[in-house]
BALUM-398599 format. One record per residue (C-alpha): residue number from 1; residue in one letter; x, y, z. Coordinates in steps of 0.2 Angstrom, whole numbers, plus 5000, padded with zeros to 4 digits. Example, Ala and Ser with C-alpha at 12.3 -4.5 7.8 and 13.67 -1.06 7.14 Angstrom:
BALUM-398599
nr:1 | rest:a | x:5062 | y:4978 | z:5039
nr:2 | rest:s | x:5068 | y:4995 | z:5036
//
This chain:
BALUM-398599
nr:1 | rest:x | x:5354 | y:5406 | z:5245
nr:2 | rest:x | x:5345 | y:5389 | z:5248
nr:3 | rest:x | x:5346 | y:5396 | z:5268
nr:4 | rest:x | x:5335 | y:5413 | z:5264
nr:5 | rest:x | x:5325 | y:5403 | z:5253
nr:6 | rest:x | x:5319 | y:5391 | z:5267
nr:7 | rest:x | x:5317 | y:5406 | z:5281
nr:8 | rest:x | x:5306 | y:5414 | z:5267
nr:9 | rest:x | x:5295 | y:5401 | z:5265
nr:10 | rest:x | x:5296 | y:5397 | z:5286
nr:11 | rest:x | x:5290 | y:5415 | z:5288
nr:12 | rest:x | x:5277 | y:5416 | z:5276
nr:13 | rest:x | x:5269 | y:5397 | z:5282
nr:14 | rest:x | x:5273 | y:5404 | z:5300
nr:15 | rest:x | x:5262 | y:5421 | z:5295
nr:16 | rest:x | x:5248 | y:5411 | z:5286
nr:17 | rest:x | x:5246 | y:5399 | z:5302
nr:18 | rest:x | x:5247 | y:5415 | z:5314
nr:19 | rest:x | x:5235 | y:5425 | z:5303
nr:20 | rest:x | x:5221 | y:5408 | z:5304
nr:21 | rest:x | x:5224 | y:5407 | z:5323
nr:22 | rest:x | x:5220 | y:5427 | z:5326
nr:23 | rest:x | x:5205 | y:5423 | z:5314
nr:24 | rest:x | x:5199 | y:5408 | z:5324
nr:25 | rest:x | x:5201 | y:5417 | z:5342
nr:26 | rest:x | x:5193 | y:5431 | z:5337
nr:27 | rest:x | x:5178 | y:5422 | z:5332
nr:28 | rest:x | x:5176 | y:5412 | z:5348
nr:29 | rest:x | x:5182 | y:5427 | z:5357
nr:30 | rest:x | x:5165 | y:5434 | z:5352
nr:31 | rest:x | x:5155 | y:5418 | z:5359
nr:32 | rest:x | x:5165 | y:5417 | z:5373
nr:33 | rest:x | x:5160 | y:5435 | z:5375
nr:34 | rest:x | x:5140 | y:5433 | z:5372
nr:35 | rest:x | x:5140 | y:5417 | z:5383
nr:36 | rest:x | x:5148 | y:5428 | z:5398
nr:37 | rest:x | x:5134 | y:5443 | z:5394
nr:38 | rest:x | x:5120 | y:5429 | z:5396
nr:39 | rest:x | x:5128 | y:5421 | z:5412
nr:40 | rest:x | x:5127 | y:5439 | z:5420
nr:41 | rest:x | x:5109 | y:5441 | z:5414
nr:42 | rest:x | x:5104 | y:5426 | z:5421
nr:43 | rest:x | x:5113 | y:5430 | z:5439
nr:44 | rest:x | x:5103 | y:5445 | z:5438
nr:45 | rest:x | x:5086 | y:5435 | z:5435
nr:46 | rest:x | x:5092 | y:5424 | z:5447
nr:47 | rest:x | x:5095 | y:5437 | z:5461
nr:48 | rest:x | x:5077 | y:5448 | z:5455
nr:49 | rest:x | x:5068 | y:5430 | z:5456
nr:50 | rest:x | x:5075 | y:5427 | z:5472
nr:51 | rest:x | x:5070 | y:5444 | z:5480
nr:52 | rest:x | x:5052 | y:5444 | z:5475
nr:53 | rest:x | x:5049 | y:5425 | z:5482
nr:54 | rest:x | x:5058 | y:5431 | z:5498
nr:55 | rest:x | x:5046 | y:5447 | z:5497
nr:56 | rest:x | x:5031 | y:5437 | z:5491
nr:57 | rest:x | x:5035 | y:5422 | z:5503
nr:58 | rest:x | x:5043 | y:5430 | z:5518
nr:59 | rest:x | x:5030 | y:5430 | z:5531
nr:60 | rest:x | x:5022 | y:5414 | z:5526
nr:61 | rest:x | x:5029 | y:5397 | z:5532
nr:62 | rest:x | x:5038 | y:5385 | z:5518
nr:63 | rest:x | x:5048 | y:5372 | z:5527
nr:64 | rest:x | x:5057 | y:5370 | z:5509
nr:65 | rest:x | x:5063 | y:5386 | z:5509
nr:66 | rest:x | x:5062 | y:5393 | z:5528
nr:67 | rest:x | x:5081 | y:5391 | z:5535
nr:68 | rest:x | x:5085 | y:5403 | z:5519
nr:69 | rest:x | x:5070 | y:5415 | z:5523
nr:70 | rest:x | x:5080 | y:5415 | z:5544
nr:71 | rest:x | x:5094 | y:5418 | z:5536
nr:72 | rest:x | x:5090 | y:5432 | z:5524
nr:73 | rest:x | x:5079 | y:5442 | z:5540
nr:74 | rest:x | x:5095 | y:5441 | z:5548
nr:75 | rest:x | x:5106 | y:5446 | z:5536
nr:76 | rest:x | x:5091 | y:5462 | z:5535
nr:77 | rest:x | x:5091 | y:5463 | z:5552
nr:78 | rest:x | x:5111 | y:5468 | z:5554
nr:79 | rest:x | x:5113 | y:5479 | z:5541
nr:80 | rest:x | x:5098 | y:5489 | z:5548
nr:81 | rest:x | x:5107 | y:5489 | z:5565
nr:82 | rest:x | x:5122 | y:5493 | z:5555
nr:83 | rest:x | x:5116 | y:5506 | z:5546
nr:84 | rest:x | x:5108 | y:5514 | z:5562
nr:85 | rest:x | x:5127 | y:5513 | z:5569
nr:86 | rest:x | x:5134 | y:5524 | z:5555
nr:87 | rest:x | x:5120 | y:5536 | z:5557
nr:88 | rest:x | x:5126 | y:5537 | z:5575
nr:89 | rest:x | x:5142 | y:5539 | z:5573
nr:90 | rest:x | x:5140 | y:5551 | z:5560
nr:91 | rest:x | x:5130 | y:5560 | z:5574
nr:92 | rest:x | x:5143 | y:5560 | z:5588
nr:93 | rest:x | x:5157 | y:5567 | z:5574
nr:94 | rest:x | x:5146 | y:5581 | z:5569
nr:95 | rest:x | x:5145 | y:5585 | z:5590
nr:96 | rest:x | x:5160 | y:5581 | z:5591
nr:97 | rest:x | x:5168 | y:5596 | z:5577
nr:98 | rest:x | x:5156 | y:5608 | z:5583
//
């Protein structure tokens, strides 16, 4: 009997040391998750900060910042041309199937 014994008492210290570490990761589990809500909040200031400098500071010259200003004028500049594409195209479909 001494052998049940012993896997008795493994079993219960096993489940006692099991149950503390589902304990233990479900309380960081809920840090971890309101530190990754905050990092996405912050994103999302970073990104609506970033928009209304560009918008604010667009026309006006800031060498600091003024490579970034070309670069986002571009980046505006081909998804109008882009989007003006897909408008054609959808034209020439429609002309197309009629």
């Amino acid at each position: 009997m001494g052998f049940f014994e012993d896997m008795g008492d493994f079993i219960m210290v096993s489940g006692e040391k099991i149950g503390k570490k589902a304990k233990e990761l479900g309380a960081t589990a809920k840090y971890q998750g309101n530190i990754k809500s905050e990092e996405i909040k912050i994103k999302q200031l970073y990104y609506k900060l970033g928009k209304e400098y560009y918008l604010n500071c667009k026309d006006v010259s800031d060498p600091t910042v003024q490579d970034t200003i070309d670069d986002l004028n571009e980046c505006n500049k081909k998804i109008a041309e882009n989007r003006k594409k897909i408008e054609e195209e959808k034209e020439k479909i429609k002309k197309e199937t009629l």
